[in-house]
N, C-alpha and C positions, 0 to 999 in steps of 0.2 A: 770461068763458068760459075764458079761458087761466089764472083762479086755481083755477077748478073740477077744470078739466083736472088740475093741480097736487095738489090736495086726492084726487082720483081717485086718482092717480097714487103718492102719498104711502101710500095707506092700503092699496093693495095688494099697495105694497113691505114694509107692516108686516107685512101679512096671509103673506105668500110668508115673510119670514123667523120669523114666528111658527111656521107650517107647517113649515120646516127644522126650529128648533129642534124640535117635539113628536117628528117623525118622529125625531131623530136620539137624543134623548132615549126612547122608547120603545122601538128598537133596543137599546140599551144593556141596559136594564131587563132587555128578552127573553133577550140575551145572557148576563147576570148570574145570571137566574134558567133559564136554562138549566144553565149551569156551578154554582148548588147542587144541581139537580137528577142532575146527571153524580156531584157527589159526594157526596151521599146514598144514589146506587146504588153507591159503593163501600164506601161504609158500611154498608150492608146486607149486602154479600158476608158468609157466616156461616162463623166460623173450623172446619174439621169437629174435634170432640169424641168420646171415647174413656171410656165412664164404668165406673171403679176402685172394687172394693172393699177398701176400707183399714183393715184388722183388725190388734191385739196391741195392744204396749208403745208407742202414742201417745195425743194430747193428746182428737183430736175422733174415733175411729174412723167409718167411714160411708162410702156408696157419693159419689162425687166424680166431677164432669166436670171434665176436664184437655184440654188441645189434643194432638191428634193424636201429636206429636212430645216430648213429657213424660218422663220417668222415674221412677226410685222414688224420688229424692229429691225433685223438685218432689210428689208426690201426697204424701209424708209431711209435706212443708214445712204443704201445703192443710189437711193433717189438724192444723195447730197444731203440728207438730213432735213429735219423740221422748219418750216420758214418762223420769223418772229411770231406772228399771230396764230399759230398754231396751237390746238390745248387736244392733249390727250386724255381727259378723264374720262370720256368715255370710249373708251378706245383699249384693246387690251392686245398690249404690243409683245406678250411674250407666245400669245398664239400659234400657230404653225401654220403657213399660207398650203395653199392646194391648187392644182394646177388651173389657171382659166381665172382665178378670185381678182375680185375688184377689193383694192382698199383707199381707203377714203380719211385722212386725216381734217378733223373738223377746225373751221378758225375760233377764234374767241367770240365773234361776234356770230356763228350760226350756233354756238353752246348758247349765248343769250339768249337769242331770239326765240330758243327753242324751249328754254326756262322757264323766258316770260311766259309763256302760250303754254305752259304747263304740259310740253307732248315728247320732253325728253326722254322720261322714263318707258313711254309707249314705244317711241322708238328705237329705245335701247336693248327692251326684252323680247319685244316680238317682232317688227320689222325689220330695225334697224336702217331708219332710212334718213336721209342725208341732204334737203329732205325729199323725200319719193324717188331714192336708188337706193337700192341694196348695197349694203357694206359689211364686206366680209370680215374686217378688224373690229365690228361694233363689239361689247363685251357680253357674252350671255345672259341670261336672266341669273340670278343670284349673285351674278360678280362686280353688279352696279354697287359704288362707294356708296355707304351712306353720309360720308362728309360732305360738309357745305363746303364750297367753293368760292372763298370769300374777294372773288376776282368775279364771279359770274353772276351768283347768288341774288336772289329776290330779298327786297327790302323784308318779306312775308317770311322768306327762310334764315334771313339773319336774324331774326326778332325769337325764332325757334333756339334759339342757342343760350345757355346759360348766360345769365348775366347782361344778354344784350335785348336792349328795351328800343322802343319807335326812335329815341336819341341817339343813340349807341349805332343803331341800324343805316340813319341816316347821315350818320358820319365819315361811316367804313365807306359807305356807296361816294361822301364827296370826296372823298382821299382817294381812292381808286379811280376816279374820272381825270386825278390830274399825273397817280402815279400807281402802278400796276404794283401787286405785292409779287413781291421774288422771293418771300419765303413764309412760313406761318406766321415766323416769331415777327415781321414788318406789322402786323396789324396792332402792336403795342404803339406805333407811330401815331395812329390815331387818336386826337383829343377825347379825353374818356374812361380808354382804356388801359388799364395801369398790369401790370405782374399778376395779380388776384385776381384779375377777369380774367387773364388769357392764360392760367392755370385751370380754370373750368373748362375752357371750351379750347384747347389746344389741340387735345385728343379729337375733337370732333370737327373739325376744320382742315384744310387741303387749300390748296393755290394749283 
């Protein structure tokens, strides 16, 4: 009777700690799969988006969702980046886009065109037009360079520059018709101009 007892006794204590174990082990689980559940709803939080259309001198033009907080350089990035003929001097890429905005990267040859005709600055500060669209990445009024762009520049604007005379002027313009400056310091290339001109007017020049 007293091994029975024993055997009884034995198989209940099994029973009880089998029982702990499952309860304690099924807690867990619930806990576990509670805590993926918590953060699958933060993964789901949707980041809010702003959708840009991104028109001119880039790689993929096309309308683009960008995050809330973006500018014109991340939407040009999205677009594959800058095509060659691209020029951003008027163009002010650390902007913030806003949802619905057109942007418009200009080529080299609509900067010219619009130099010559002397209506860049008009539609730089006040319309900003591309030319006769709205562009949202145009730079506001006070934030147009006052550097010459010795890639764009009127024979009339280069002549404005210390140092450089109707010769000097017309020199820069034939060097650049056979080879584009890739940086300031290239306009020493030019027959003319030596270290001591382009110490005057380095400060005031841009490519």
């Amino acid at each position: 009777m007293k091994q029975k007892a024993k055997i009884i006794l034995g198989v209940a204590l099994v029973l009880f700690f089998l029982s702990v174990c499952y309860t304690c082990t099924h807690q867990e689980e619930e806990i576990h799969l509670e805590t993926k559940e918590e953060e699958k709803e933060e993964e789901i939080v949707e980041v809010e988006t702003y959708s840009v259309d991104m028109k001119g001198a880039v790689l993929h033009p096309g309308v683009y969702q960008v995050p809330k907080d973006s500018r014109v350089i991340d939407v040009i990035e999205k677009a594959g980046g800058l095509s060659k003929d691209a020029n951003t001097d008027f163009l002010n890429l650390s902007k913030k886009v806003e949802d619905g905005e057109m942007l418009w990267v200009y080529t080299n040859q609509e900067i010219a065109s619009l130099t010559e005709n002397k209506t860049i600055v008009e539609y730089v500060q006040e319309a900003c037009h591309c030319p006769d669209v709205k562009n949202a990445a145009c730079l506001e009024e006070g934030e147009v360079s006052s550097k010459v762009n010795i890639n764009t520049a009127s024979k009339e604007e280069l002549m404005r520059l210390s140092g450089i005379g109707e010769a000097k002027a017309d020199a820069i313009i034939t060097y650049r018709k056979k080879t584009k400056f890739q940086k300031i310091e290239d306009i020493k290339n030019v027959s003319g101009i030596g270290d001591s001109v382009y110490e005057k007017i380095k400060d005031d020049i841009t490519v």
